[in-house]
N, C-alpha and C positions, 0 to 999 in steps of 0.2 A: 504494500500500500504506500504510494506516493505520500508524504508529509507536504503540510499547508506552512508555507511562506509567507510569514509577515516579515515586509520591508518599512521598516519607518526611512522619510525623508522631511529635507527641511535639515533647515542650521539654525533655529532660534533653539537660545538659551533653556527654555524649558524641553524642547528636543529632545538636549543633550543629556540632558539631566535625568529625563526621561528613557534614555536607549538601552539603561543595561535592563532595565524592565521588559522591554519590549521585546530584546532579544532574548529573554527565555519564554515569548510568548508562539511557543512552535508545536503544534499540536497533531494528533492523526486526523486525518482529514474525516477518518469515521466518527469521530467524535464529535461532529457539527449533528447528526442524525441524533443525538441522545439531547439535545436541547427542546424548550418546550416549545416547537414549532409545530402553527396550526394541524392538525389531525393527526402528530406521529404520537402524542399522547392518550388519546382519548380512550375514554373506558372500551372491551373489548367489546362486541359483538354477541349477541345469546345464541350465533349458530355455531355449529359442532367444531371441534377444534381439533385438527388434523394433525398427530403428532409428527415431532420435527424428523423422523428418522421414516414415514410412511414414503412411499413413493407415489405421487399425485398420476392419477392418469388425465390426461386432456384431450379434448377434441375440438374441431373447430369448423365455424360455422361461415361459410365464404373464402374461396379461396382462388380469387384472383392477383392480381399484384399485391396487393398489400396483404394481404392473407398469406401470401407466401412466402413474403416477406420473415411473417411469423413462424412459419411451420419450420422454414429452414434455419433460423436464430434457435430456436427454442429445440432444433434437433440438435443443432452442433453444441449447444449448452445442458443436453438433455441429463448428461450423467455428475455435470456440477450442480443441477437446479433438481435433479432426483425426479422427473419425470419420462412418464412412457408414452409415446402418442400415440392412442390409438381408433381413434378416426375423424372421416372428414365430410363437410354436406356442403356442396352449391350446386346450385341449378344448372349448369352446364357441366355435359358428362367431359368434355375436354380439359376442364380444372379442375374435379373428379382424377381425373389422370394425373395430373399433374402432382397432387397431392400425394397420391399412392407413389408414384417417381420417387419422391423426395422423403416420406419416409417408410415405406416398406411395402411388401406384402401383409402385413400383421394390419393395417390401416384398413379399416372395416369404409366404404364406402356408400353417401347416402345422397336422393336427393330433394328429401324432405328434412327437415331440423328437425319437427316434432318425433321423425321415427328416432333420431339420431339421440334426445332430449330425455326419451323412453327408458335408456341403457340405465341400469343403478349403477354400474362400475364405473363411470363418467362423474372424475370430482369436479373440474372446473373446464370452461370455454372460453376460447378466443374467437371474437366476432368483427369479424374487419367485410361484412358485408359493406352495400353502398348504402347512404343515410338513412334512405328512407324504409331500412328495414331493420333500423339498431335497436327501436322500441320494441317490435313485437317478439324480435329473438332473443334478447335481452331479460322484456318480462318473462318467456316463456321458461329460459332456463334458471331462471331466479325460481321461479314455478316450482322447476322438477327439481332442485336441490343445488343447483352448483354454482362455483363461484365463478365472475366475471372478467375477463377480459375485455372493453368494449370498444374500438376505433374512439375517434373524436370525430365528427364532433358524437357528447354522449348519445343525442336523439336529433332529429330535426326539426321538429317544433317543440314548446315551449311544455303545455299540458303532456307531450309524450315524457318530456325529462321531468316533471314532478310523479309522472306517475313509476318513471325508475327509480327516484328516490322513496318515494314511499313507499316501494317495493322493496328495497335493499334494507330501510329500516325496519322491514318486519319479518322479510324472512332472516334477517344477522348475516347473508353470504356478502362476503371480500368484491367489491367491484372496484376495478380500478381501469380510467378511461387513458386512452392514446394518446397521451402528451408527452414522451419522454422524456420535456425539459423540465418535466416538475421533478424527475429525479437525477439531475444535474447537482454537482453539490454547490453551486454559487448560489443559486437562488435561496437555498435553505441557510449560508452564512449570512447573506442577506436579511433572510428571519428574523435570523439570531442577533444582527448590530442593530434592526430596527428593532424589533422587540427593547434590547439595551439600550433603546435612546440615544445608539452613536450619531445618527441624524439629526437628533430633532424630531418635529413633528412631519410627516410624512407630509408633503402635498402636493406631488403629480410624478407620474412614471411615463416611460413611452418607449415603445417597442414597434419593432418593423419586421415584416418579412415580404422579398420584394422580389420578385424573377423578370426575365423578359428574353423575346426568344419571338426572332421574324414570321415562324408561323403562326404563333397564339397557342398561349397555354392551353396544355391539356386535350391538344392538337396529335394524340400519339396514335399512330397508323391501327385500323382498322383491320385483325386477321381475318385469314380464309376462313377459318374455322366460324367466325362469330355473323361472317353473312347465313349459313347453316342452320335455319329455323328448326332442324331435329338435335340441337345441338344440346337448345336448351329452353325453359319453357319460359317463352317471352309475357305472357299474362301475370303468369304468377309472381314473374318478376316486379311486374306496373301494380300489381293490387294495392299496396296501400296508399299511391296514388290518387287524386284525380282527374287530371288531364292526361289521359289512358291516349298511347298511339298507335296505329300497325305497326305492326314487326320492324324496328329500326335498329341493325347494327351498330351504325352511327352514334346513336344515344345510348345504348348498352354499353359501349366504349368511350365514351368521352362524356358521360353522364354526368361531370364534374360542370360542366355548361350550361346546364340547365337546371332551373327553380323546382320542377317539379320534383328533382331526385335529391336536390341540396340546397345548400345556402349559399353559393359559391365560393367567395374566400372568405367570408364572416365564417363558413364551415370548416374548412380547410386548411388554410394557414395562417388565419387571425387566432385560432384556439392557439398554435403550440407556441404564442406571446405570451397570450391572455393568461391561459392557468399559471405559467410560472411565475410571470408577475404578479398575481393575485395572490399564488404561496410564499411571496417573498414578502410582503406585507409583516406574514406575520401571525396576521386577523384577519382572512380575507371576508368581503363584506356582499353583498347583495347588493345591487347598483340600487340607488335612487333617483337617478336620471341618466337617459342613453340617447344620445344623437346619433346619426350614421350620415356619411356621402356616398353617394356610388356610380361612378363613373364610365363611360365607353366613347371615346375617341377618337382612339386611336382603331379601331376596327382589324383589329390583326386576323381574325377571321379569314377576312376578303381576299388577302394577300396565297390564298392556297387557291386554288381552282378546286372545284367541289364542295367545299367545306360551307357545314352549316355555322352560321354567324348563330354565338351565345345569345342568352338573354339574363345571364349574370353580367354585377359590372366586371369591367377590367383592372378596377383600382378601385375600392374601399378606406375610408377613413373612418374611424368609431372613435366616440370623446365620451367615457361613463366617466361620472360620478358618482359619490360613496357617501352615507351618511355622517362617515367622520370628515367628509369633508375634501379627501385626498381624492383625485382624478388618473384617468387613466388612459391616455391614447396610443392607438393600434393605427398604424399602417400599412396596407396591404396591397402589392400593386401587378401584376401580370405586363407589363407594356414598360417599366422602368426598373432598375434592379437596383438603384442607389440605396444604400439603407443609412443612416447617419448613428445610431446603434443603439446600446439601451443604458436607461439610466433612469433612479429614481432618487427623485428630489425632496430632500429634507428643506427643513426651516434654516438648519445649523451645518451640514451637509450634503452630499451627492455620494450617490453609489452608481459607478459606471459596470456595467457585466459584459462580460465575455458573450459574444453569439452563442457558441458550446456550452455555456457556465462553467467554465472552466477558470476564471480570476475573476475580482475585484476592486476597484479601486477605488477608496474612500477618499473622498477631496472635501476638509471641509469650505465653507461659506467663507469670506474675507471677513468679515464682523467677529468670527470664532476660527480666525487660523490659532491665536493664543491657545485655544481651548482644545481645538482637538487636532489630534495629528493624522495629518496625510499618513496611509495605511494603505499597501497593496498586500493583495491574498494571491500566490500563484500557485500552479500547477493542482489545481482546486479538482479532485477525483470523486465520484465518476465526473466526467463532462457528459453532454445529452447523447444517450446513446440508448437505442432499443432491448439492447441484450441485459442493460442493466436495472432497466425498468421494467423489462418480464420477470427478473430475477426480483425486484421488490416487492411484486403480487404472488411470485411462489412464495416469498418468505412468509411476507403478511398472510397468508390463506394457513401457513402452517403456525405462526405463534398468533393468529386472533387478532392483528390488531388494524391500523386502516394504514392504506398505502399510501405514497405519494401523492398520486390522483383520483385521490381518493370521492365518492359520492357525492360529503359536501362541500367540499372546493369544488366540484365538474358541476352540479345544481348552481351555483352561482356564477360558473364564469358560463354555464350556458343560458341564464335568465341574460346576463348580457348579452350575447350574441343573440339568442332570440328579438329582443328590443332593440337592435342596431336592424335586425333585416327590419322589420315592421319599420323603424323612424325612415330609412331609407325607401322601402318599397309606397308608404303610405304618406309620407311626407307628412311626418310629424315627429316631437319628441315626446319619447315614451318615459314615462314617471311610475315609478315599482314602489308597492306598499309589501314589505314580505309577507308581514301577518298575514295579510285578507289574499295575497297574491292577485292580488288587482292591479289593471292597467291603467294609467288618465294620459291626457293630453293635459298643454298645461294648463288648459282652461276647467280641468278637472274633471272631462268629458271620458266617463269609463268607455275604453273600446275594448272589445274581448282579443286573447291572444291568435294568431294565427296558425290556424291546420289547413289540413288537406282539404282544397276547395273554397277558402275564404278569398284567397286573390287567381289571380290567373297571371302566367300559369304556375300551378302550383299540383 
């Protein structure tokens, strides 16, 4: 295990006086996880509790690109993390295939989840389906007994993700959603200086994640196999949709483009900001106000011959607000890649992060340079990594307790992303009461949250 590097700088006199201090402050980088950061304490769970020395068997539920993502992390890590994979469901028999390729003959093959769901030797699921089917496989296998795996975003609308939390609250199983920068260790040092007041009071962070690329995002070639209407069962796919279409290849492949099946980047790549920034807090909060922009301009669509033009934007801005007061913006853009990086702003000072989470750098304010010392943390381990964030849901499912991304930090950064689509689709800003889970505009006009069929398309 790498050790965490504190560098003090700076030449003033208290500095100095300060540095033999500071230089025995060198600690294991595992040691930031035992601090009392949001949900790694929280009392256990009432569901059953999987001894550390059992070996977990998993199965999983979607297993396209990112699904196999999973299956193949989670094989080559299979005899550190003490699990056995033994099988897999999606509705196309070609990734069916694929699955079984990767890890065995022994890989029980399905292509319904409920048969798959059925199995009792089935402890926990990985579900990296596409959005619009994370709620129903989600509840179902919370249902049948097992603990969660779930992509991000956790659901696609808003009611679907309350009703995964209240779901996880009452059966006790381990769900932990797709973010792997919430188990990055910068964010959670972070925690631990704001927690300690090294900031100040907290009041604004801002995070980016930004690509760009001549064809337009999420523009990735159309196989032979996926023109193949026996391939896989295109209805069952669209059902909890509904703006239902004929058999479209196109959309089954690049379904990241469209509303009906996601949120576009508010789904996508504004999450793996949002939740870390929201764990780095400390206390992450339920927004109290959410603006969104969403933009298309640039039309990168056009620039392919054939290609159907999105009707997600191609660039996302989201500004929440938090009862305590502290804010939060996300930039999101497909058409420009510049990112300027991340940083959350104290009263007293500034915490700059690593992309990876992998360092940080405590700058304080000019009013408290006296007071507090410039601090960089390097070589900060894990940095964001998938392998390492499977591994914190095996551990969590075996000692009880919540993970990383864990249910309520994901219930909160997705009531924000729900109310950034709605401000942007609806052209208003949406105003959150947690108690009642009610919506206003600001004139205090209740509008209900949106599901399937409230806009088009949707």
């Amino acid at each position: 295990m790498k050790q965490e590097k504190i560098a003090d700088a700076g030449a003033t006199r208290r500095e100095f006086i300060k540095k033999s201090a500071l230089a025995t402050a060198v600690v294991a980088t595992s040691s930031i996880f035992k601090t009392p950061v949001y949900g790694q304490n929280q009392a256990p769970s009432p569901g059953s509790v999987v001894g550390a020395n059992n070996r977990l068997q998993v199965a999983y539920i979607g297993t396209g690109n990112q699904g196999m993502l999973h299956v193949n992390l989670q094989k080559q890590n299979a005899v550190a993390n003490n699990i056995v994979q033994v099988a897999a469901c999606d509705l196309s028999a070609h990734r069916q295939q694929d699955a079984k390729s990767a890890i065995g003959d022994a890989c029980v093959l399905y292509k319904d989840y409920e048969k798959l769901l059925e199995r009792k030797d089935i402890d926990a699921v990985t579900i990296a389906t596409n959005d619009h089917w994370h709620c129903k496989t989600t509840l179902a296998a919370l249902d049948a007994g097992k603990h969660v795996y779930v992509e991000k975003p956790m659901t696609r609308y808003l009611p679907e993700a309350f009703a995964v939390y209240d779901k996880v609250k009452s059966t006790g199983k381990i769900l932990q959603v797709g973010s792997q920068g919430c188990t990055a260790a910068a964010w959670h040092k972070a925690a631990e200086l704001i927690l300690a007041g090294k900031i100040g009071t907290p009041v604004w962070a801002q995070g980016y994640y930004c690509r760009n690329s001549k064809e337009g995002e999420y523009n990735i070639p159309v196989p032979a196999w996926a023109a193949d209407a026996k391939d896989y069962d295109w209805d069952k796919w669209q059902e909890p949709v509904h703006d239902k279409k004929p058999f479209n290849p196109e959309a089954y492949i690049r379904w990241r483009k469209y509303y009906p099946y996601c949120a576009g980047l508010l789904g996508d790549l504004v999450p793996h900001r949002l939740l870390p920034l929201m764990l780095a807090t400390g206390k992450p909060e339920f927004p109290s106000r959410v603006a969104s922009l969403g933009t298309k301009n640039v039309h990168a669509d056009k620039t392919v011959a054939g290609t159907v033009e999105r009707d997600i934007p191609e660039q996302v801005e989201l500004l929440a607000e938090f009862p305590s007061g502290m804010t939060i913006l996300i930039v999101s853009s497909t058409v420009n890649a510049r990112s300027p990086g991340f940083v959350i702003y104290g009263h007293e000072a500034s915490l700059e992060i690593g992309s990876s989470g992998e360092r940080i750098q405590l700058t304080p304010e000019k009013p408290f340079a006296e007071d507090i010392d410039l601090a960089k943390f390097e070589g900060l381990t894990p940095a964001e990594d998938f392998g390492a964030h499977e591994k914190d849901w095996f551990d969590s499912i075996r000692a009880n307790k919540q993970p990383n991304a864990n249910v309520d930090l994901a219930i909160r950064a997705q009531t924000v992303i729900a109310l950034a689509e709605m401000s942007n689709r609806e052209n208003i800003v949406c105003f959150f009461d947690e108690k009642t889970r009610k919506i206003t505009t600001g004139e205090g006009k209740e509008v209900p949250a949106i599901t399937y069929g409230t806009l088009e398309p949707s």
